[in-house]
Backbone as XML, in Angstrom:
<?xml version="1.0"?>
<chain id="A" units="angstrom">
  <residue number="1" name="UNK">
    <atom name="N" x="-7.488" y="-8.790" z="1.094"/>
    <atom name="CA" x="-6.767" y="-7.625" z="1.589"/>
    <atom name="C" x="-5.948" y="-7.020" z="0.459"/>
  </residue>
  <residue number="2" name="UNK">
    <atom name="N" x="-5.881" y="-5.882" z="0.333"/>
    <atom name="CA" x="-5.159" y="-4.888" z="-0.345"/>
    <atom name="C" x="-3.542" y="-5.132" z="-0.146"/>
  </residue>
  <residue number="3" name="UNK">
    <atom name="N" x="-3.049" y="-5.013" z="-1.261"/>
    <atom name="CA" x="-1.254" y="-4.806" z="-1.400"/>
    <atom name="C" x="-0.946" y="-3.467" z="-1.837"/>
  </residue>
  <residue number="4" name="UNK">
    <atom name="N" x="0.351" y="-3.478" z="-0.521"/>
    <atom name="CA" x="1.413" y="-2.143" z="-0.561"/>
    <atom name="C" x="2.128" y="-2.044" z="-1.940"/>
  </residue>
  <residue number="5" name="UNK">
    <atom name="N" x="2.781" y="-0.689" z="-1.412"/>
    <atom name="CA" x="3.606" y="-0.234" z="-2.670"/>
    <atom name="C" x="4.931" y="-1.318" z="-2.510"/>
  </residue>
  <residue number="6" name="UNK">
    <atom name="N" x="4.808" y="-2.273" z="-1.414"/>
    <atom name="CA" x="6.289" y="-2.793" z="-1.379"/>
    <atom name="C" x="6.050" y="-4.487" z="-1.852"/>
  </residue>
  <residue number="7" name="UNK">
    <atom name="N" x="4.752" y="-4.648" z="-1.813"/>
    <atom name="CA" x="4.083" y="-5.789" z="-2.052"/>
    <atom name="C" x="3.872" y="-7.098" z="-1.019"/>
  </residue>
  <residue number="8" name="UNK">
    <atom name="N" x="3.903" y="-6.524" z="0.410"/>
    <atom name="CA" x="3.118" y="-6.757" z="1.732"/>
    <atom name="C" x="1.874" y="-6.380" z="1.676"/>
  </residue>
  <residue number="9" name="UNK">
    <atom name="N" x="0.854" y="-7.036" z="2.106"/>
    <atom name="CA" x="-0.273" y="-6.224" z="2.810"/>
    <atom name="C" x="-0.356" y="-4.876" z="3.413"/>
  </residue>
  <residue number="10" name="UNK">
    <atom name="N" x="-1.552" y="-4.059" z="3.131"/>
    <atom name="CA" x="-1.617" y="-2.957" z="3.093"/>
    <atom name="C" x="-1.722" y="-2.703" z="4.435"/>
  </residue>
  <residue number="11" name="UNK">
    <atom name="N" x="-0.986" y="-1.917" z="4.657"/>
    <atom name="CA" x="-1.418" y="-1.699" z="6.445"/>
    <atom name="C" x="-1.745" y="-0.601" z="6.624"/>
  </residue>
  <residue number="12" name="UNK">
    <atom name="N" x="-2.480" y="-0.072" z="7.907"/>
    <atom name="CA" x="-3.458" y="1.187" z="8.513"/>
    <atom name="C" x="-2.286" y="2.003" z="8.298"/>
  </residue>
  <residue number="13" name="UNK">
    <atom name="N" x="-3.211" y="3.163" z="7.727"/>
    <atom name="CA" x="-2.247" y="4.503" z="7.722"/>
    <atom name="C" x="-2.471" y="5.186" z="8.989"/>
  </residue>
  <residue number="14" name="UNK">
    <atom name="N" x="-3.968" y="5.381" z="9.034"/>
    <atom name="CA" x="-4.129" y="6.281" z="10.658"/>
    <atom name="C" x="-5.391" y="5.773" z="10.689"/>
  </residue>
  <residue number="15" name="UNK">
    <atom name="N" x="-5.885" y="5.589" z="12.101"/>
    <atom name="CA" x="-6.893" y="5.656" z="12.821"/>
    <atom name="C" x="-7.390" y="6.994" z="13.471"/>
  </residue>
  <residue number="16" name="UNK">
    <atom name="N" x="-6.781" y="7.621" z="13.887"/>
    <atom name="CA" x="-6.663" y="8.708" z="14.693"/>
    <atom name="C" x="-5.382" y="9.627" z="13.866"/>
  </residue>
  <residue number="17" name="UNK">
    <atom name="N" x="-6.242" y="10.484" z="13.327"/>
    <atom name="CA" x="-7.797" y="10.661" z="12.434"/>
    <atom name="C" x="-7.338" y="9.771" z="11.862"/>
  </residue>
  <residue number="18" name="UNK">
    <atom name="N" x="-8.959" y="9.395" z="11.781"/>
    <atom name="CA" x="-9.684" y="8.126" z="10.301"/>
    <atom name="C" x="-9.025" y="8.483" z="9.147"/>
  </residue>
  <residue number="19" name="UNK">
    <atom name="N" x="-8.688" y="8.575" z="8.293"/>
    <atom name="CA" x="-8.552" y="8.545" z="6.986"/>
    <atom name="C" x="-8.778" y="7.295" z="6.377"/>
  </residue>
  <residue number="20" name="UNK">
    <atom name="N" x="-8.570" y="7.561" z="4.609"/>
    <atom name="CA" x="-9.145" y="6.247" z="4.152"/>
    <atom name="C" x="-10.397" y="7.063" z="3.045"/>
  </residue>
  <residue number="21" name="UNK">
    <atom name="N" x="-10.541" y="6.314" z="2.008"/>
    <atom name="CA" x="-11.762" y="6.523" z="0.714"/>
    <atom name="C" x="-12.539" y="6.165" z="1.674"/>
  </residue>
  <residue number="22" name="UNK">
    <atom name="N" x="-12.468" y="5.133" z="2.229"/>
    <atom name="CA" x="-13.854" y="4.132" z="2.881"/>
    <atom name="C" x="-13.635" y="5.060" z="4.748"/>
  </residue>
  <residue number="23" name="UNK">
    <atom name="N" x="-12.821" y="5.384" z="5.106"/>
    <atom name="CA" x="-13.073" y="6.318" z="6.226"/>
    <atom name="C" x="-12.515" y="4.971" z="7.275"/>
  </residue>
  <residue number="24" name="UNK">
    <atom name="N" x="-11.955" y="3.830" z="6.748"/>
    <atom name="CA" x="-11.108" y="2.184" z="7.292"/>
    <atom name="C" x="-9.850" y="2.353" z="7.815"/>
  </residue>
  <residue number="25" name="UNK">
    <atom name="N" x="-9.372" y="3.883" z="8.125"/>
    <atom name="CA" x="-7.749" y="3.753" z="8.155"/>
    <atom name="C" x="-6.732" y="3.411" z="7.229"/>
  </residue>
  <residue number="26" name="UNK">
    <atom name="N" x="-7.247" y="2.742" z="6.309"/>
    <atom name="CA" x="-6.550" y="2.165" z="4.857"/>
    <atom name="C" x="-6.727" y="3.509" z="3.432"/>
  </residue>
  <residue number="27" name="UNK">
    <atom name="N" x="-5.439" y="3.157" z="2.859"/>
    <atom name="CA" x="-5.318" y="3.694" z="2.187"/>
    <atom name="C" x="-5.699" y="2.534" z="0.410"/>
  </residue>
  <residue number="28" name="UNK">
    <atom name="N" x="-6.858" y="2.261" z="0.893"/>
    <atom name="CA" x="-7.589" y="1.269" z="-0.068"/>
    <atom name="C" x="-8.436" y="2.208" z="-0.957"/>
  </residue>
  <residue number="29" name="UNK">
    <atom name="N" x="-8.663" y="1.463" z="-2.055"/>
    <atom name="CA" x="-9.619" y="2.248" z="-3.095"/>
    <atom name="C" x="-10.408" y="1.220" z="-4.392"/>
  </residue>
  <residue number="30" name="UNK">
    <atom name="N" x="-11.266" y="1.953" z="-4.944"/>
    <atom name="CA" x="-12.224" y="1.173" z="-5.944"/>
    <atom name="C" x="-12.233" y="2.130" z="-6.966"/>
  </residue>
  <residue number="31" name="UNK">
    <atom name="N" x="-12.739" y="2.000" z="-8.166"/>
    <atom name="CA" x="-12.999" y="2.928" z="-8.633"/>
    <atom name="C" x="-14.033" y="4.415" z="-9.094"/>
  </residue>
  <residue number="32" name="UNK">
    <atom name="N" x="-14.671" y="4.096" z="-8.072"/>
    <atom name="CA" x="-15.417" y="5.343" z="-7.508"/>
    <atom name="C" x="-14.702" y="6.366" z="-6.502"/>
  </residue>
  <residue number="33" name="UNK">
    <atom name="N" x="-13.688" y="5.949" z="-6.700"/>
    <atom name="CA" x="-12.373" y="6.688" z="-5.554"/>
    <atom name="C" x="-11.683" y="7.294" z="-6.954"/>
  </residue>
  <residue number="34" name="UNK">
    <atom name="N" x="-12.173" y="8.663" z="-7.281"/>
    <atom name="CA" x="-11.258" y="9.001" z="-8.466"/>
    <atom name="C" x="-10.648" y="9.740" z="-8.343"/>
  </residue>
  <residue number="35" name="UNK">
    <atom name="N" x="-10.638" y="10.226" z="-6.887"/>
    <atom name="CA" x="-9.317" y="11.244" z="-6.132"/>
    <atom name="C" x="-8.293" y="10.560" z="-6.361"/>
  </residue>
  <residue number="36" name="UNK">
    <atom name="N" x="-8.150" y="9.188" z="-6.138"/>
    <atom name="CA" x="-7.456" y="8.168" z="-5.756"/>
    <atom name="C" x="-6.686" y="8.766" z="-4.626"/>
  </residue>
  <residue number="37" name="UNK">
    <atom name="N" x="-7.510" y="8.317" z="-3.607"/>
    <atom name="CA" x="-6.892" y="8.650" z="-1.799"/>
    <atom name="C" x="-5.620" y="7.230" z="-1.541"/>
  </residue>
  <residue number="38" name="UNK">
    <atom name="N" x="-4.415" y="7.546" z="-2.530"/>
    <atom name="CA" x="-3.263" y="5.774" z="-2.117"/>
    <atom name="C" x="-2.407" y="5.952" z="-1.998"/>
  </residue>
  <residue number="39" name="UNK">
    <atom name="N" x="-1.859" y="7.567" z="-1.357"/>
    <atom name="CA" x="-0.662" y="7.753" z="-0.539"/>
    <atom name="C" x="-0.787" y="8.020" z="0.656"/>
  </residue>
  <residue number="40" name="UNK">
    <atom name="N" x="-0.324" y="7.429" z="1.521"/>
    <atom name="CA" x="-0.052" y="7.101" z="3.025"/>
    <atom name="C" x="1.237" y="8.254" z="3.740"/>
  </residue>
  <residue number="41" name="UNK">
    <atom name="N" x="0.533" y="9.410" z="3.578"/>
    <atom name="CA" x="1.363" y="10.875" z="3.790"/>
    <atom name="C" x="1.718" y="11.320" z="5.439"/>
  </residue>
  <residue number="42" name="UNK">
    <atom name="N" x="2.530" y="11.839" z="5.721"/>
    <atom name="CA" x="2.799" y="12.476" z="6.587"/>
    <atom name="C" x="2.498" y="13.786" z="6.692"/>
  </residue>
  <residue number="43" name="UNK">
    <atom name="N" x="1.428" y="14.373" z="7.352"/>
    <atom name="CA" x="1.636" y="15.814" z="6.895"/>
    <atom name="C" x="2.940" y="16.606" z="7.204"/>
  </residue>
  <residue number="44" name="UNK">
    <atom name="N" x="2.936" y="17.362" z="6.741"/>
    <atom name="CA" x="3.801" y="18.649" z="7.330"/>
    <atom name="C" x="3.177" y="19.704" z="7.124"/>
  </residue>
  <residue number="45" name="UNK">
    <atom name="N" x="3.685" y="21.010" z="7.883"/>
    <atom name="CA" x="3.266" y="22.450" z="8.234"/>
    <atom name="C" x="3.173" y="23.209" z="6.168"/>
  </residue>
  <residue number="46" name="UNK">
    <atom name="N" x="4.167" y="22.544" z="5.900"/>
    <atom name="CA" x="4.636" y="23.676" z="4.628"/>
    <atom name="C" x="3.493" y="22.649" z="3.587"/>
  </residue>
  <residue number="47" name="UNK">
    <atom name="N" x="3.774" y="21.197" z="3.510"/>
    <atom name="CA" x="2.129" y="20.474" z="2.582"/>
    <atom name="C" x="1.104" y="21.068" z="3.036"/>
  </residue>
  <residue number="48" name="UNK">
    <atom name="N" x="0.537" y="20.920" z="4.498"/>
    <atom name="CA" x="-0.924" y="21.565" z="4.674"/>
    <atom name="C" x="-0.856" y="23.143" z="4.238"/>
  </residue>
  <residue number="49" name="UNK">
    <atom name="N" x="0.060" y="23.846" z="4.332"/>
    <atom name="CA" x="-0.443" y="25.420" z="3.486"/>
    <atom name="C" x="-0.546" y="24.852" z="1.919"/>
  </residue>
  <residue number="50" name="UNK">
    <atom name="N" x="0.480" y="23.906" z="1.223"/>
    <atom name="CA" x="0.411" y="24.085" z="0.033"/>
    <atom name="C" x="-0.913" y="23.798" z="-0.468"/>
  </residue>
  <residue number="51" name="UNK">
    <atom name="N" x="-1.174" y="22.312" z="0.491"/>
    <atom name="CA" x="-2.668" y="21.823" z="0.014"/>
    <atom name="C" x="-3.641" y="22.942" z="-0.234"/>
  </residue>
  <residue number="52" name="UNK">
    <atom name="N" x="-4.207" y="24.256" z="0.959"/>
    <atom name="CA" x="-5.045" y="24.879" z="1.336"/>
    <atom name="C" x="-4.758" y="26.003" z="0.198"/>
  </residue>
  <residue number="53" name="UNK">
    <atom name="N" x="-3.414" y="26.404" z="0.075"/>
    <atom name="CA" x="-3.091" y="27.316" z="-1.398"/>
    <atom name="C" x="-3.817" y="26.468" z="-2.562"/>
  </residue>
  <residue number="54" name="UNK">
    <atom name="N" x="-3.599" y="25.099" z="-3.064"/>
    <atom name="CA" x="-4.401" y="24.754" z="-3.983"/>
    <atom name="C" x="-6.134" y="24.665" z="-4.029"/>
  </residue>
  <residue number="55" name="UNK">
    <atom name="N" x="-6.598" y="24.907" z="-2.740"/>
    <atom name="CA" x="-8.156" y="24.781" z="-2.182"/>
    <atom name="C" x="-8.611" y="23.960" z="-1.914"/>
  </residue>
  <residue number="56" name="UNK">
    <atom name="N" x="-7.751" y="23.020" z="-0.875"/>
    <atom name="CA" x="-8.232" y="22.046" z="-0.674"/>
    <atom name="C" x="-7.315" y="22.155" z="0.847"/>
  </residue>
  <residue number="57" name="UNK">
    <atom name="N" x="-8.195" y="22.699" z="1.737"/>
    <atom name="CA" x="-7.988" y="22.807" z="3.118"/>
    <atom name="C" x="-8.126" y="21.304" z="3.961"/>
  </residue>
  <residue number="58" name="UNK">
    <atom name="N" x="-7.027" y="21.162" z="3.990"/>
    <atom name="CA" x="-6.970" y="19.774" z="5.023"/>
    <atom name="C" x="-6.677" y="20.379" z="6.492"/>
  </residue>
  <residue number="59" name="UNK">
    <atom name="N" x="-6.629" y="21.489" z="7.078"/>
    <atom name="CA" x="-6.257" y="22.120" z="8.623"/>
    <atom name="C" x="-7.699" y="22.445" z="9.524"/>
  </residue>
  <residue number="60" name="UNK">
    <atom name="N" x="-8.400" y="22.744" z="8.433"/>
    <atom name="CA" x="-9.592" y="23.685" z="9.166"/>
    <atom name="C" x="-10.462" y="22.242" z="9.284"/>
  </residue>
  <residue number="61" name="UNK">
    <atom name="N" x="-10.982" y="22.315" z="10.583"/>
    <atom name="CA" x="-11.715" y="21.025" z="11.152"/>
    <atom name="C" x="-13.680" y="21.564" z="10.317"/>
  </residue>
  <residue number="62" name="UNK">
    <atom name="N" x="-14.255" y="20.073" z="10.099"/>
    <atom name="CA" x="-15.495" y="20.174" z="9.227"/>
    <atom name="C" x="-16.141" y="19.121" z="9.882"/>
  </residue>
  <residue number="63" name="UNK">
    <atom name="N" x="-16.761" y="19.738" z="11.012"/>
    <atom name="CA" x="-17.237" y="18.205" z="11.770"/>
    <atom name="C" x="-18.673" y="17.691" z="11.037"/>
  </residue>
  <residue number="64" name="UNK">
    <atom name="N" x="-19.323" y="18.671" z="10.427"/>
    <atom name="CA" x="-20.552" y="18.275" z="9.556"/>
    <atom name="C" x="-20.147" y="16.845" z="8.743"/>
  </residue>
  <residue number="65" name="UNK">
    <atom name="N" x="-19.092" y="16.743" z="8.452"/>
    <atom name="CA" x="-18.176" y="15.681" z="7.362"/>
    <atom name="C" x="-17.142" y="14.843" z="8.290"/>
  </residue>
  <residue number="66" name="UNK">
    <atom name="N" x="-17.283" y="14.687" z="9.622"/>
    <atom name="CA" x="-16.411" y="14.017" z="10.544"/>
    <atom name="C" x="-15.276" y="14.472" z="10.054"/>
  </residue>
  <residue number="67" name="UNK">
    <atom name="N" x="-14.544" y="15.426" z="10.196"/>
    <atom name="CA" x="-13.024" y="15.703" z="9.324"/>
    <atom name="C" x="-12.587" y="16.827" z="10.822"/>
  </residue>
  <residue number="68" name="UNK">
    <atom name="N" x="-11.486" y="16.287" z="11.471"/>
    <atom name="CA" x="-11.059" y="16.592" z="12.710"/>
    <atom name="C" x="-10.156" y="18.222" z="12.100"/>
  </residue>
  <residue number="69" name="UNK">
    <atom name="N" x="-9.206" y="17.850" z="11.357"/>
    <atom name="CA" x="-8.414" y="18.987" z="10.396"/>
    <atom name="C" x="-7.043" y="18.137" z="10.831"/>
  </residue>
  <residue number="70" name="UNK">
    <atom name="N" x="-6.345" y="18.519" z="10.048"/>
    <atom name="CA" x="-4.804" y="17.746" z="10.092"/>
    <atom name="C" x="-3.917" y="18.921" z="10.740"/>
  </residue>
  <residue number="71" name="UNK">
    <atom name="N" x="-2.343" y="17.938" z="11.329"/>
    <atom name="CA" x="-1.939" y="18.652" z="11.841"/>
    <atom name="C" x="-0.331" y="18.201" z="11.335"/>
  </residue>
  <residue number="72" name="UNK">
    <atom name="N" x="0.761" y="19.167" z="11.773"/>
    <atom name="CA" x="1.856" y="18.724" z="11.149"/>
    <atom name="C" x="2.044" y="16.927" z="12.116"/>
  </residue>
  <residue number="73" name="UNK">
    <atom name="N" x="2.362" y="15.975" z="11.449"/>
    <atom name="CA" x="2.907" y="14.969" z="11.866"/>
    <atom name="C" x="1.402" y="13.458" z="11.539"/>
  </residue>
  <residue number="74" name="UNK">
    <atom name="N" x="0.584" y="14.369" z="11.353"/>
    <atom name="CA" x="-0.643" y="13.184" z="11.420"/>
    <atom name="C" x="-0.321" y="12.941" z="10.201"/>
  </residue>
  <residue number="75" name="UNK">
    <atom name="N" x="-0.779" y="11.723" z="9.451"/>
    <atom name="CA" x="-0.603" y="10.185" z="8.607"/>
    <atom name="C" x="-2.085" y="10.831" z="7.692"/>
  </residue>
  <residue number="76" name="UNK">
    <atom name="N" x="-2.548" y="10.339" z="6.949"/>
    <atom name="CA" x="-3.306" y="11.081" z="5.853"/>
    <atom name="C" x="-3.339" y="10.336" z="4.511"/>
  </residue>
  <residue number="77" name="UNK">
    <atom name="N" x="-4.563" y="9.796" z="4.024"/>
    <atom name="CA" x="-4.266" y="9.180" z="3.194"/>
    <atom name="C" x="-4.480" y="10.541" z="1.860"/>
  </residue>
  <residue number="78" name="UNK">
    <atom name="N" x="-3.472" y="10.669" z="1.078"/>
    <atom name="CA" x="-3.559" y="12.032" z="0.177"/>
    <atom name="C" x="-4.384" y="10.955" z="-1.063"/>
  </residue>
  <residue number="79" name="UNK">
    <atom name="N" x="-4.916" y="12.073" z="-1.837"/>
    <atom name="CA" x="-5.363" y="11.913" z="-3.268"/>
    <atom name="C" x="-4.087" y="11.987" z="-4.156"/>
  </residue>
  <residue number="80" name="UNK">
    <atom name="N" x="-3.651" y="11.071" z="-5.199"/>
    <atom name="CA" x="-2.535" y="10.792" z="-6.196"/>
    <atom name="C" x="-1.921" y="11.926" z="-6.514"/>
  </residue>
  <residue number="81" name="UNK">
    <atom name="N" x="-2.801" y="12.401" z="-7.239"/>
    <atom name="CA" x="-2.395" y="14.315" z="-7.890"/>
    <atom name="C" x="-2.049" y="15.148" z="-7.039"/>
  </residue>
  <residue number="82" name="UNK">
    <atom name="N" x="-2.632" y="15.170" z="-5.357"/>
    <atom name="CA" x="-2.120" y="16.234" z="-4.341"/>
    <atom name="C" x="-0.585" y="16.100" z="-4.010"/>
  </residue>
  <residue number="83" name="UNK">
    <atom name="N" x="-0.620" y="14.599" z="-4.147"/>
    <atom name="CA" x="0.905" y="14.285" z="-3.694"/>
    <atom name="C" x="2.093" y="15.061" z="-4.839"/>
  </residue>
  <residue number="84" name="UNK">
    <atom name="N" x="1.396" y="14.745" z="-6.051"/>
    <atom name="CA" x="2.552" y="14.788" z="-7.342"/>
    <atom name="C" x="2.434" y="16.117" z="-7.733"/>
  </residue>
  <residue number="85" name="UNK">
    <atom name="N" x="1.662" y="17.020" z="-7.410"/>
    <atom name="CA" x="1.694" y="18.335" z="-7.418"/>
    <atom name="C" x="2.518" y="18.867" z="-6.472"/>
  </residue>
  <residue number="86" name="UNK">
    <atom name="N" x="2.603" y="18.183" z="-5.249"/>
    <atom name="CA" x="3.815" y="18.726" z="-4.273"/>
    <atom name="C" x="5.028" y="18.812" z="-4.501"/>
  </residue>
  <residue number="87" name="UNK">
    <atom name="N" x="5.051" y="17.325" z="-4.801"/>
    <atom name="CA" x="6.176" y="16.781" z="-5.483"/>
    <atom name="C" x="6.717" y="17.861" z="-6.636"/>
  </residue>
  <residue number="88" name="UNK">
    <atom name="N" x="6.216" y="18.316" z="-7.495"/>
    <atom name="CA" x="6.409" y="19.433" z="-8.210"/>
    <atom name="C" x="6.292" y="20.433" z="-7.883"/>
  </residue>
  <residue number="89" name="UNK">
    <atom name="N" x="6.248" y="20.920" z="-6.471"/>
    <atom name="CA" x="6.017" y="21.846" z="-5.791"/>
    <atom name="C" x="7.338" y="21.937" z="-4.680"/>
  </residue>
  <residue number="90" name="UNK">
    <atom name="N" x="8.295" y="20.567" z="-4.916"/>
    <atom name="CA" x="9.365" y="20.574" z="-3.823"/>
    <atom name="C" x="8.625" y="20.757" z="-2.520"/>
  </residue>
  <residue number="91" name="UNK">
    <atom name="N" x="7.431" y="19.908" z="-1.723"/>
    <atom name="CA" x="6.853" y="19.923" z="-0.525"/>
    <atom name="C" x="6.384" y="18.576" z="-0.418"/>
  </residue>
  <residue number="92" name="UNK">
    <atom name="N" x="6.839" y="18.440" z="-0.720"/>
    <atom name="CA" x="5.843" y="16.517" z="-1.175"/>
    <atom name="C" x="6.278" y="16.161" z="0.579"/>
  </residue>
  <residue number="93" name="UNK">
    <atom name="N" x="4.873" y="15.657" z="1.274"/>
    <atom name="CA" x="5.912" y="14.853" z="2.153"/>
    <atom name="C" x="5.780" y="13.818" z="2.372"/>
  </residue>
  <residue number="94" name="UNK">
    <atom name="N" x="6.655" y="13.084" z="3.023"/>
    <atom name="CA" x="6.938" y="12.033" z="3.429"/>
    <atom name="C" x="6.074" y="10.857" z="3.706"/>
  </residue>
  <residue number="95" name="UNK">
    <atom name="N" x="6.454" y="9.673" z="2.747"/>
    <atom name="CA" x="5.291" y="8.615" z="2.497"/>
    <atom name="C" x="5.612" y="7.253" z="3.365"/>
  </residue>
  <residue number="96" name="UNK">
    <atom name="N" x="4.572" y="6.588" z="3.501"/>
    <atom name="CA" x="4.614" y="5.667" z="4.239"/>
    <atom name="C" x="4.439" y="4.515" z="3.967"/>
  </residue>
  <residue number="97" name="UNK">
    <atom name="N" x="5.631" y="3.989" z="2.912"/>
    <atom name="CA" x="5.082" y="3.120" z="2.129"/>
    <atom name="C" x="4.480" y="1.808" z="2.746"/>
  </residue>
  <residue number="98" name="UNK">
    <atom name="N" x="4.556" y="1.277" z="3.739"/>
    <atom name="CA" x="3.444" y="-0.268" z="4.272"/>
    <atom name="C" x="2.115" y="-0.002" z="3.968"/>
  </residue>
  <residue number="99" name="UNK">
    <atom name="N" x="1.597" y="1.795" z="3.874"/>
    <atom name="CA" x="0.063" y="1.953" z="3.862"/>
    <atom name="C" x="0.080" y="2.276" z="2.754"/>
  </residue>
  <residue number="100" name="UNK">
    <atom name="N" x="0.790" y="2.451" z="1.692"/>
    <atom name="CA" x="0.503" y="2.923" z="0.409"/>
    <atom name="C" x="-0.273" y="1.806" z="-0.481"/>
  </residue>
  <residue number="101" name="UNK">
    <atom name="N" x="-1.056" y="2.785" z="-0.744"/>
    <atom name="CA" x="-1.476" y="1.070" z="-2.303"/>
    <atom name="C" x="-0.868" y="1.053" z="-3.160"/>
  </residue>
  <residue number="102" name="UNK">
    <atom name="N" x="-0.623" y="-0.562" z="-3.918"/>
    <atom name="CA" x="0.350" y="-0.458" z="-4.770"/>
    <atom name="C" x="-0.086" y="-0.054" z="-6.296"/>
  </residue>
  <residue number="103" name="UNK">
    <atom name="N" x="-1.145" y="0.422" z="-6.679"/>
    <atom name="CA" x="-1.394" y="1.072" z="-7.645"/>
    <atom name="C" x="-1.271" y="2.330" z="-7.562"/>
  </residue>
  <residue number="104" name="UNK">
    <atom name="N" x="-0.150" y="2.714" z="-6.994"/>
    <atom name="CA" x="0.814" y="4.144" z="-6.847"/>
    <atom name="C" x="1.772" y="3.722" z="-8.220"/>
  </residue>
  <residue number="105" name="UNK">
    <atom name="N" x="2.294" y="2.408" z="-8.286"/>
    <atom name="CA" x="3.167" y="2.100" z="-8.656"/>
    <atom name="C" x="2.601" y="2.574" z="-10.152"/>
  </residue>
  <residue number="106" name="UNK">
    <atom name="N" x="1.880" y="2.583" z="-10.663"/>
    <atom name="CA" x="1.169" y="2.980" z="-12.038"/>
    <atom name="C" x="1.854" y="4.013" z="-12.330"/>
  </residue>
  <residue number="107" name="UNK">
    <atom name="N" x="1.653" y="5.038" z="-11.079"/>
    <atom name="CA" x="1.853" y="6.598" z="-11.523"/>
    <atom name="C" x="3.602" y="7.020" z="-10.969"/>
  </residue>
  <residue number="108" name="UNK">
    <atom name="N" x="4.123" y="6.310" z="-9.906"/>
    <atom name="CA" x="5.129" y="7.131" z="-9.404"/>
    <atom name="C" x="5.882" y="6.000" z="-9.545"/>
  </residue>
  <residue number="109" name="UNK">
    <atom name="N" x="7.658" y="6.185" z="-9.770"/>
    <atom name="CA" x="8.834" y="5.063" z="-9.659"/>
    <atom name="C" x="8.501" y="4.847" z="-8.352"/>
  </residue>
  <residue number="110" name="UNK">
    <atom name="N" x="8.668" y="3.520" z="-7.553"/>
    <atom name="CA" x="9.257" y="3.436" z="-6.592"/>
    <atom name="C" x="11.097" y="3.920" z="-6.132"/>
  </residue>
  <residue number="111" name="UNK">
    <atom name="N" x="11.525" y="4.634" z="-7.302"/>
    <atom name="CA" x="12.789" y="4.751" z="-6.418"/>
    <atom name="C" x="12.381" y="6.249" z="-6.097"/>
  </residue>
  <residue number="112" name="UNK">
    <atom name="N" x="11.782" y="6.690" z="-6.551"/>
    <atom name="CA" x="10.735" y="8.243" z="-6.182"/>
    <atom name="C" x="10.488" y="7.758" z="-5.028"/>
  </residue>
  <residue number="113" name="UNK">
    <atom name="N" x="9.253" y="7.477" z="-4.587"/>
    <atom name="CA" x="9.165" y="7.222" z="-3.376"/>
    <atom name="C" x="9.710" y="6.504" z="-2.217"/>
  </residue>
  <residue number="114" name="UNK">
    <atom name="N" x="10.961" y="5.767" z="-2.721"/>
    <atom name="CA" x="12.200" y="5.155" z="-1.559"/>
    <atom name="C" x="12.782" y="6.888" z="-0.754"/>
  </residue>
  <residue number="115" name="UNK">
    <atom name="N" x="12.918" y="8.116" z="-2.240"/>
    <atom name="CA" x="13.698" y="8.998" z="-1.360"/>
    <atom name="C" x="12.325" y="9.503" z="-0.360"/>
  </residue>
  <residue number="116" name="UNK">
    <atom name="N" x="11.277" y="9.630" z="-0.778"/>
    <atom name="CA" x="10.233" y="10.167" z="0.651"/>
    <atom name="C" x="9.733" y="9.166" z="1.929"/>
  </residue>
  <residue number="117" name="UNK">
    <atom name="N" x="10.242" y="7.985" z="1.493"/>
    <atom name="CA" x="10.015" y="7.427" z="2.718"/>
    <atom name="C" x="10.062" y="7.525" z="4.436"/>
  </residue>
  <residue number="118" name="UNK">
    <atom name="N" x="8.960" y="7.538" z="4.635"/>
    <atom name="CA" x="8.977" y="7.849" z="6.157"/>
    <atom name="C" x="9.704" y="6.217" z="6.845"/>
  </residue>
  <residue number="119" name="UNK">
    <atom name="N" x="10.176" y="6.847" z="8.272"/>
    <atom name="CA" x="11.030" y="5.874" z="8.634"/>
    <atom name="C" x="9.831" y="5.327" z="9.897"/>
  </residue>
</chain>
């Protein structure tokens, strides 16, 4: 089993919707995952426009690709760079660290992500 950003076991980000590289609810990855899908996000209203401003529509549902569309409050495992572009975008939201993988820790402080922590 995969370890968190807190160094527990990785736990389900969402089921409903699936998310996940592997489509597992986990915010797990290999390296054929070069999005790197290992933040365990919350959406919000103002991330899903930012995402869809960068072109990468996470709202609009793609059932050809099982992809329901996100909504403000659903769990989401983000790609590394979507997050840290927010983050530099002042929209970053709110992470969940039990589902995060801990090879976040590579790229972001954890005291960075203590202030986005979802409760």
């Amino acid at each position: 089993m995969a370890t968190n950003i807190l160094g527990g076991e990785l736990t389900t980000c969402s089921l409903n919707p699936l998310t996940g590289y592997f489509r597992d609810g986990c915010c797990n990855t290999i390296g054929s995952d070069t999005g790197r899908h290992i933040i365990c996000a919350v959406m919000t209203t103002e991330f899903l426009q930012f995402s869809r401003q960068q072109g990468n529509d996470l709202i609009t549902a793609r059932p050809e690709f099982q992809f329901p569309g996100l909504q403000a409050g659903d769990r989401w495992c983000l790609c590394l760079n979507r997050w840290l572009e927010a983050l530099e975008a002042e929209c970053a939201p709110l992470v969940v660290l039990e589902a995060t993988h801990i090879s976040v820790s590579e790229f972001v402080d954890r005291e960075v992500l203590e202030k986005y922590r979802a409760s």
